[in-house]
Each structure stands twice: as C-alpha cells, then as structure tokens.
C-alpha positions as CSV (number, residue, x, y, z in Angstrom):
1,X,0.0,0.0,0.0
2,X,1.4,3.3,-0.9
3,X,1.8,5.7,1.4
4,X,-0.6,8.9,1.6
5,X,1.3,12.2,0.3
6,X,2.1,15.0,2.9
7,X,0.8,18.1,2.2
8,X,3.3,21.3,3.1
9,X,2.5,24.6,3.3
10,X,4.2,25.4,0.1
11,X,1.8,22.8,-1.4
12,X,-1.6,23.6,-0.1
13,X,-0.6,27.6,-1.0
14,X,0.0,27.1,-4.6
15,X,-3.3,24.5,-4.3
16,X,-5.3,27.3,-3.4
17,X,-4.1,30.0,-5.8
18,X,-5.2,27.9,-8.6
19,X,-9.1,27.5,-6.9
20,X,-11.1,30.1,-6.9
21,X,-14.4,30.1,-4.8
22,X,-17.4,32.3,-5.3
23,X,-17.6,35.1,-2.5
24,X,-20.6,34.2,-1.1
25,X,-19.5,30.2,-1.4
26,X,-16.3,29.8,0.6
27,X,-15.6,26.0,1.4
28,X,-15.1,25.3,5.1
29,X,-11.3,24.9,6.2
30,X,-9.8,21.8,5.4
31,X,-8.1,19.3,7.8
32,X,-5.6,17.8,7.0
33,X,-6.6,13.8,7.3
34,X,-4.8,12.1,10.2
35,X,-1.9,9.5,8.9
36,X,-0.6,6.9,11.2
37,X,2.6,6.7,12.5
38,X,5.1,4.7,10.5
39,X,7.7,4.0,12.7
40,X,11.2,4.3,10.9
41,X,13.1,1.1,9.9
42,X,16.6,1.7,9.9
43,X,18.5,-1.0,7.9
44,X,20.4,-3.7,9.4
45,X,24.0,-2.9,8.1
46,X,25.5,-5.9,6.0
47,X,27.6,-7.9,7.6
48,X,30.5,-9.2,5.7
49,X,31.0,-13.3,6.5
50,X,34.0,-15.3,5.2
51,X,33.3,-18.5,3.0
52,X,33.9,-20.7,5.8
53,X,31.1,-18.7,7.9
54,X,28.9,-18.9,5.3
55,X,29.5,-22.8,3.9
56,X,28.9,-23.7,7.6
57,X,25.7,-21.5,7.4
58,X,24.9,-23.3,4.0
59,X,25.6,-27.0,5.7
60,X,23.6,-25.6,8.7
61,X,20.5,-24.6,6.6
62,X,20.7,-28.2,5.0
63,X,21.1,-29.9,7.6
64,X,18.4,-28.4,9.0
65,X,15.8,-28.8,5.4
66,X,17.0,-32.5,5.2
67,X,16.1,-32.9,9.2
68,X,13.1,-31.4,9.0
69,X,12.2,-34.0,5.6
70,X,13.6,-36.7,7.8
71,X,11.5,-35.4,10.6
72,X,7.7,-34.9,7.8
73,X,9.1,-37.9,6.2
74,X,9.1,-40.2,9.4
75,X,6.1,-38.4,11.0
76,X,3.9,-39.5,7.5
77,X,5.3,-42.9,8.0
78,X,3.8,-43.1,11.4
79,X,0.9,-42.0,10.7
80,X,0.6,-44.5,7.7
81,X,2.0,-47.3,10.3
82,X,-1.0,-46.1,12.6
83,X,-4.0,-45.7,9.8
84,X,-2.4,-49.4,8.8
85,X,-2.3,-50.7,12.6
86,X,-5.2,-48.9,13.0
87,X,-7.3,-50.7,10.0
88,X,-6.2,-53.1,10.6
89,X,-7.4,-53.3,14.4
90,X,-10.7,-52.1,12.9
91,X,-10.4,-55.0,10.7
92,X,-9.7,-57.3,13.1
93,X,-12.2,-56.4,15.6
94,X,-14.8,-56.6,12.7
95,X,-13.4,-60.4,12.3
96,X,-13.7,-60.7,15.8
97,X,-16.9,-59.3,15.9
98,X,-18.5,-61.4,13.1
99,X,-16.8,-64.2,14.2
100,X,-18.6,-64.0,17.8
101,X,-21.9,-63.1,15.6
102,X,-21.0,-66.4,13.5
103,X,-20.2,-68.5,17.1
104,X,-23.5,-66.9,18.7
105,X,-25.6,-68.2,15.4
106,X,-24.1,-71.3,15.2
107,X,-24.8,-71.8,19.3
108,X,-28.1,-70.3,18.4
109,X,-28.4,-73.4,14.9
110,X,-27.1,-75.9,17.4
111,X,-28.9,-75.5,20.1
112,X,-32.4,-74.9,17.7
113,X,-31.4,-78.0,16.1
114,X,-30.5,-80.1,19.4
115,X,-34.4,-79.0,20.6
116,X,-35.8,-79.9,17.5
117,X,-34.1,-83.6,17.5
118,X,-35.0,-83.7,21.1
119,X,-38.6,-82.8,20.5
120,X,-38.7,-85.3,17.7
121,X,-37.5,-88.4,19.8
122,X,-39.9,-87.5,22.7
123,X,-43.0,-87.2,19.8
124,X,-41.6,-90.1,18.0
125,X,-41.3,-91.9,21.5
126,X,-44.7,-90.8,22.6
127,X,-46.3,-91.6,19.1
128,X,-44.6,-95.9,20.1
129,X,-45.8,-95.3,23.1
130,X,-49.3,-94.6,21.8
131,X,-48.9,-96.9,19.1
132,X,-48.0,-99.9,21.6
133,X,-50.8,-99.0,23.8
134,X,-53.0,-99.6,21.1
135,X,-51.6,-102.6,20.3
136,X,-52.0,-103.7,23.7
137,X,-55.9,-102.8,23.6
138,X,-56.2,-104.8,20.5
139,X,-54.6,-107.3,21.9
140,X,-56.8,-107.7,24.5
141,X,-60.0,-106.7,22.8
142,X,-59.2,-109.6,20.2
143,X,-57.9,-112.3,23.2
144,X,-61.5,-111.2,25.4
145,X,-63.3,-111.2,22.1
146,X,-61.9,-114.9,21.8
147,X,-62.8,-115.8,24.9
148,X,-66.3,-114.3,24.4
149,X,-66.6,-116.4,21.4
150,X,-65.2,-119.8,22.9
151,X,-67.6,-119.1,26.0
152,X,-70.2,-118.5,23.5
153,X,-70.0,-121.3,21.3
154,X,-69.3,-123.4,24.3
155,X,-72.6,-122.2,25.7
156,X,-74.6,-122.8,22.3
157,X,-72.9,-126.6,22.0
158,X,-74.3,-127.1,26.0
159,X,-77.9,-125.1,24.8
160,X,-78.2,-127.0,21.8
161,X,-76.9,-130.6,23.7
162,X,-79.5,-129.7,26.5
163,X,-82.6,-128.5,24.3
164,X,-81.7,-131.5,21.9
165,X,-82.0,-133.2,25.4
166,X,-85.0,-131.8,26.1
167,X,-86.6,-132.0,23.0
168,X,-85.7,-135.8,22.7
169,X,-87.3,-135.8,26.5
170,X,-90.3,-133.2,25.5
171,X,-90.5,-135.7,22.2
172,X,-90.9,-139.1,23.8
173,X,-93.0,-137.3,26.3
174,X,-95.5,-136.0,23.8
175,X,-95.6,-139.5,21.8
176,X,-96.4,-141.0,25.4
177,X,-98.5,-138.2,26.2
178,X,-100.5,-138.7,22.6
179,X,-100.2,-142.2,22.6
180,X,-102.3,-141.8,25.9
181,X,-104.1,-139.0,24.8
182,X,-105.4,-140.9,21.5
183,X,-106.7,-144.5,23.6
184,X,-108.2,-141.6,25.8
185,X,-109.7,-140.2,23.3
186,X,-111.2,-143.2,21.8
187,X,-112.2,-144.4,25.1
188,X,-114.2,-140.9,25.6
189,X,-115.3,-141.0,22.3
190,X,-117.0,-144.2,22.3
191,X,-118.6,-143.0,25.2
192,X,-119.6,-139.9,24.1
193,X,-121.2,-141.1,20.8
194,X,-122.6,-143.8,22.6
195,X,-124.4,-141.2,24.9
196,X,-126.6,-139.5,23.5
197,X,-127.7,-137.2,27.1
198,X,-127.2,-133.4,26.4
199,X,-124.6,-133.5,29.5
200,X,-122.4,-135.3,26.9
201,X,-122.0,-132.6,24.6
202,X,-121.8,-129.4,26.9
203,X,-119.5,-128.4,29.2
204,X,-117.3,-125.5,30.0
205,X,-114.4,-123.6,28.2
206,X,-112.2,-120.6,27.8
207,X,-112.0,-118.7,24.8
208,X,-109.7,-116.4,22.7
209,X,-110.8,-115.0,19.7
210,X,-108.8,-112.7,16.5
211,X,-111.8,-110.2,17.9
212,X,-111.5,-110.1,21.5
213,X,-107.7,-110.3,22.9
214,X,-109.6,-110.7,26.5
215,X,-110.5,-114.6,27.9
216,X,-114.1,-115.3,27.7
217,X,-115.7,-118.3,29.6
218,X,-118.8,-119.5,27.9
219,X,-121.0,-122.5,28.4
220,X,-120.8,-124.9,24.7
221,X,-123.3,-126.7,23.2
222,X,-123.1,-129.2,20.6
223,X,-125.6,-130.2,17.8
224,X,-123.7,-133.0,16.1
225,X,-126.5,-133.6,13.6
226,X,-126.6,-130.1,12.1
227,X,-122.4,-129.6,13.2
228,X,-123.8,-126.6,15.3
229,X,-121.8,-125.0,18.2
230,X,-123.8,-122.7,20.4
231,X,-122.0,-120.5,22.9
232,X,-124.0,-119.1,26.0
233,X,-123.3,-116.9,28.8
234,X,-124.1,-119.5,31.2
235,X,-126.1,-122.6,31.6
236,X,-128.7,-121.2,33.3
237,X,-128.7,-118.6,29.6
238,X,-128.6,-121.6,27.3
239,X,-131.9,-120.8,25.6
240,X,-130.6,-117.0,24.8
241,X,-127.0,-117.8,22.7
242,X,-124.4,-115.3,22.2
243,X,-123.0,-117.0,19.1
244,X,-124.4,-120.3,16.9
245,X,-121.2,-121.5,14.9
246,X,-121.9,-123.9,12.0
247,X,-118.7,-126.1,12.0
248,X,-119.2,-128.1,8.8
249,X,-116.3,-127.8,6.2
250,X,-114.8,-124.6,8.7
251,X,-112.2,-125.8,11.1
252,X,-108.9,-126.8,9.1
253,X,-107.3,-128.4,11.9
254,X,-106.3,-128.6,16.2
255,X,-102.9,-127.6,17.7
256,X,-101.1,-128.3,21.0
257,X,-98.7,-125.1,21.9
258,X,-95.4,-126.5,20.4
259,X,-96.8,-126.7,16.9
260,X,-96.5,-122.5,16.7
261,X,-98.9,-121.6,19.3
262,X,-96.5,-121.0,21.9
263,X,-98.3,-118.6,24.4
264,X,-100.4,-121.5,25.3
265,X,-96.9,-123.1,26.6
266,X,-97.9,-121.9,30.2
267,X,-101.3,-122.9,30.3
268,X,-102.6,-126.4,31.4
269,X,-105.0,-128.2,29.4
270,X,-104.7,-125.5,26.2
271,X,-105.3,-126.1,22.4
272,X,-105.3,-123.9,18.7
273,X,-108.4,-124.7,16.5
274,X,-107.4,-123.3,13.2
275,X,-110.2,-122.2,11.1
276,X,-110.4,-122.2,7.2
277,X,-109.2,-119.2,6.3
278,X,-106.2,-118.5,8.4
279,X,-107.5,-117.3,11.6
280,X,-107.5,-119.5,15.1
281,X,-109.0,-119.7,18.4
282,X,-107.5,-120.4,21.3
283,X,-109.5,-122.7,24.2
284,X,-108.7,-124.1,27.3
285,X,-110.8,-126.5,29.1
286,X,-111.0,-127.1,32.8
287,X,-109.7,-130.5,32.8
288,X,-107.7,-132.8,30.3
289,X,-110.1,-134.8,30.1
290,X,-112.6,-132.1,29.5
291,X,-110.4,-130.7,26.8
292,X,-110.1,-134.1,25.2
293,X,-114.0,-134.3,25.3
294,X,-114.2,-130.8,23.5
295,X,-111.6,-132.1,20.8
296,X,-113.5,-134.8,20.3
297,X,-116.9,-132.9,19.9
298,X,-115.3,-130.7,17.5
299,X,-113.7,-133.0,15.1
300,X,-117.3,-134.7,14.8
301,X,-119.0,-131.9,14.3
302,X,-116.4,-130.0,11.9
303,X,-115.5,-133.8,10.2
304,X,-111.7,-133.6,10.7
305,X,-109.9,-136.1,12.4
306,X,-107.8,-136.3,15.4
C-alpha cells in the first residue's frame, strides 16, 4: 500500500491560488486527514562473512531442510504405520466381531437343532408309546373277544346238547302223552257217541278269539247232527246264545302249543283250532279230560280227524 502524500505549506498555498471560490460560497477549512505513525526502519548494516562462515551457514541450513524432511518424512510414516495398525485393528475387531456373531448363530443353529431332534424323539417316542398302547388294547379286545366267542360257542354246544336233550325228552314225552291221549280219546269218544244225554256234549271252556284279545268263559253246546256249536253266557242262559257256529267244512285243523302256538306253553290243558281261512281260536278246558272231550266234539262236528 502506498503511502498517503504529505501536504506542506508550500503545497496547499500554490493549491489554493489555482481554486477560486465564489464570495458568497467559501468552502469550510480543510483538515488535514490524520496518517498513522510509520515507525522508521533503519536498515540492518550488512555484515560481511567469510566462506567458511557462510558454507557452515549453508551446511547448517541443509542440515536443517534435510532434518526437517527426515522429521515430515518419518512423522507420515507413522501416521501410515497407525492408519495401517489402525485398520487393521478395525479390521480385526470386525473379524472378531462377526466371528462372535457367527459363534452366537451357530450356538443359536445348534442348540435350535438339538431342541428340534430332542422334540422329535420324545413325539416319535410318545407316538410308540401310543402306538404300543394300542396294540396292547387290541390285543386284549381280540384275546377277550376270543374268549367271548369260545364261552359262546361253548354255551350254544351245551344249549343246543341240553334242548336237543330236552326236546328228545319233551318228544318221547308228547308220543307217550298222545299215545295216551289218543286210547283216551277213543275211550271218551265211544262214550260220548254212545251217549246221546245233552250232558255229553256241553261243558265249559275258555276262549280267545282274533276279535277279542280278552279270555271269555262260555258254556258250549253241541248239535252234532246239524255240526252246530252254540255259545251261552251260562247254563242257566242256554236258551238266549251269544254265538251259533256252523262247523261243517270250517275248522282246518287242532294244535297243542309246540306246533306254533307257543303262548299257550304256560297254560294247562290249552289247544289252537285253526279255522279255514287263516285265523285261530285259542281254548282251554277245565280238565284234560274235559279238553279231550271238547276235541272230540269238534272233530265230529267240523268232520276232521284227530
């Protein structure tokens, strides 16, 4: 920066001969503008040095630039030896670092898979368990089921041996009985026919028609000349009938309660008369050989025989 020029007197005289101002338009005074203070530099006198003085300055100046190289040179190679140490610290805390990640998620697979093959033997165990269980129940099922069936066929064989039994029994039973039953018959038959009193042919009996599930007890008459059957109230009623049956060509045939008339089974001296047609009635008399004397009427009167 250059400095400002000093105005003198002398200069500022012959300035303002040259202006001139109007009269009534004088300027104000000027100042003089303020101009800091420059100190003086006096110059450092030369000094004159010998070549030895100055070569050693020379060596000393190099010395100095190559020192201070060594010094920028070595300082830049420590502070690439510490960026390198540095990385590769960083570095090898990141290997660390994923390697604890990679140790934690293999611990983490291991222990996920140890669990799972855990939980697989127990279900697998509990699912043979189960399974053998079953087994068991099966077995046992099909051993009782066999012993069910070996108790059950043994109990058939001793049914069927003991109603074959019976039935051989019951059979030559009933051939007595009806081999009895028929000379009684005959013998109560003669008499009958030969008798020709009203007492003969009328008695008592118990009766079950398809109409009427309930038992009625009537007093019977027979006409054996016009195979009429009259049916009264009582015996004091016989001239008022409830029912006058002709029997001629009607009743099919007679029954005992093993030949399919087995509610009869439990009562004594019982038989089936089986009409044309299908239907039946069921009698009982008061006495076998009251219910032989019925059969015998009506056989004679309906023309079937015993």
């Amino acid at each position: 920066m250059k400095p400002l020029p000093v105005l003198t007197d002398h200069t500022m005289s012959a300035s303002s001969d040259h202006i001139h101002y109007p009269p009534s338009t004088l300027p104000p005074p000027q100042v003089p503008p303020k101009v800091a203070f420059q100190p003086r530099v006096t110059p450092t006198p030369r000094v004159r040095r010998s070549p030895e003085e100055r070569l050693k300055r020379q060596l000393s100046a190099q010395r100095r630039l190559e020192r201070e190289e060594q010094d920028a040179l070595r300082e830049e190679q420590e502070c690439q030896t510490r960026r390198l140490r540095e990385k590769a610290e960083s570095e090898q805390r990141a290997r660390e670092e994923e390697e604890r990640k990679r140790a934690i998620l293999q611990d983490h697979i291991q222990h996920a898979a140890a669990r799972r093959a855990r939980e697989e033997r127990e279900a697998q165990a509990a699912e043979e368990h189960r399974l053998h269980e079953i087994n068991e129940r099966k077995q046992l099922e099909h051993e009782r089921r066999l012993q069910y069936t070996r108790e059950l066929q043994k109990w058939r064989h001793e049914h069927i041996r003991r109603a074959e039994s019976q039935s051989s029994e019951k059979e030559e039973e009933r051939k007595r009985s009806a081999e009895a039953r028929r000379s009684r018959i005959q013998r109560i038959g003669d008499a009958v026919l030969q008798d020709g009193s009203p007492e003969a042919s009328n008695g008592w009996v118990t009766i079950q028609t398809p109409d009427n599930l309930a038992w009625k007890r009537r007093y019977f008459m027979f006409d054996l000349a016009h195979a009429q059957l009259t049916l009264c109230r009582s015996q004091r009623d016989s001239t008022r009938s409830i029912d006058l049956i002709n029997l001629d060509g009607r009743i099919e045939s007679f029954h005992e309660w093993h030949e399919g008339f087995e509610e009869l089974e439990a009562i004594p001296h019982s038989f089936a008369v089986k009409f044309v047609g299908g239907s039946a009635w069921l009698m009982f008399a008061d006495s076998e050989e009251d219910k032989d004397r019925l059969l015998i009427l009506l056989s004679e009167a309906a023309g079937v025989i015993l």
